[in-house]
N, C-alpha and C positions, 0 to 999 in steps of 0.2 A: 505336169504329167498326171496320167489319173490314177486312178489308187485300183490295181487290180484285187481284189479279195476271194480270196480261196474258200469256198464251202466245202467242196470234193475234191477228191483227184482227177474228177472228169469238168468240172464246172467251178470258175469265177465269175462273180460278177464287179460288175463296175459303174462310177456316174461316169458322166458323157467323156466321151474320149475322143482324141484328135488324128489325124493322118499319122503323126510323129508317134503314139502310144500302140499304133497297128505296127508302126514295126517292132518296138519293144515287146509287143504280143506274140509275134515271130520270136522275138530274140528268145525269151523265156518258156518257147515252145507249144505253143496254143495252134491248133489246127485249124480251129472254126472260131468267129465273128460274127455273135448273135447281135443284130440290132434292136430293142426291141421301143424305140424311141420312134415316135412320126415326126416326120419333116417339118419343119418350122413350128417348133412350139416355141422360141423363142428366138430374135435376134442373133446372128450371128452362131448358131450351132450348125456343126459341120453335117452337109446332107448324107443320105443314105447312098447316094451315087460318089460321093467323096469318098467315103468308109470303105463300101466298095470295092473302086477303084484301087485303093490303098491296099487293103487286103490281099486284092488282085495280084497287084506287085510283087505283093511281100512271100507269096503262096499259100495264101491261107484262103479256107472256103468263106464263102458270108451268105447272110440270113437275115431276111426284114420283116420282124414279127410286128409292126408298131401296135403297143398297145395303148391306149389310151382309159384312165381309171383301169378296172379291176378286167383280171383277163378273158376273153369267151372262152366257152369249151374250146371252139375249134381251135383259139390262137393257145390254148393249155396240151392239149394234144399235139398239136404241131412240131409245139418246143418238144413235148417230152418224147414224140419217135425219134427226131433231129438228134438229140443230145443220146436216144438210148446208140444209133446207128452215127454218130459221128466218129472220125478213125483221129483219134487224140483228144486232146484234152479242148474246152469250148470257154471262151471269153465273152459273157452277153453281158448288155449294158443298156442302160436309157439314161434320165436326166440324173438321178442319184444313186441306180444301182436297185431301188425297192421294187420297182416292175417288173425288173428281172429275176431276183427272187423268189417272187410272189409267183409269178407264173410259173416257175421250173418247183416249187414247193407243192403248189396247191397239186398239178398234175402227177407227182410223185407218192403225193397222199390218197390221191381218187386211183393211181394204180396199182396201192398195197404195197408199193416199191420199200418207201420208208412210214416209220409211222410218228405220227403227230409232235411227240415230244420229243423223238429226232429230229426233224424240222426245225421244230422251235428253236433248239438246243444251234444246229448247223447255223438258221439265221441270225441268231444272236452270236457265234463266232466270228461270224462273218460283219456286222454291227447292226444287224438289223432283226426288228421286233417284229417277229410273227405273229403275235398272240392272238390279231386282231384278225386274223384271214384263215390262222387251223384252228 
């Protein structure tokens, strides 16, 4: 099972997750399923029409941000209207969980939301070193 991690009250992130973790994501009350992983970057990782579907099920909304390396504006922006206008709490993920931090930090930063050493501070709770992207 994947390791969901709590930055916010509104946002976790997580590395890659499976059909079976989308329900656990329901169970523990998550509304929305950010993907932020592209299809086939490695063997055997579950697709974005799997996720999905699974979400689907489960009733939860989903979102296919893939980003690949460091995030563009638009894929930064995206996340950060999704997550301000999403109704509950939001589960996003790719292979380790750092893409999706990185994308929902850096756009929180360029909107004055939070500031830098907040960040830092949230992704390092969370287990992950910002230092290198604020």
């Amino acid at each position: 099972m994947a390791q969901f991690r709590r930055v916010t009250d509104q946002l976790s992130v997580s590395p890659q997750i499976t059909v079976d973790d989308v329900e656990e994501a329901a169970r523990q009350g998550f509304r929305t399923i950010v993907n932020n992983r592209p299809d086939g970057e490695e063997p055997g990782q579950p697709t974005s029409r799997e996720i999905e579907a699974a979400a689907a099920a489960a009733g939860l909304a989903y979102v296919h941000i893939p980003v690949r390396g460091m995030p563009t504006p638009e894929q930064i922006e995206g996340e950060r209207r999704l997550l301000e206008t999403a109704d509950g709490p939001v589960l996003a993920y790719c292979r380790s969980g750092t893409r999706s931090i990185v994308t929902w930090a850096v756009g929180q930063a360029q909107a004055g939301a939070r500031d830098r050493d907040e960040l830092r501070r949230l992704g390092a709770e969370a287990g992950y070193d910002l230092s290198n992207v604020l």
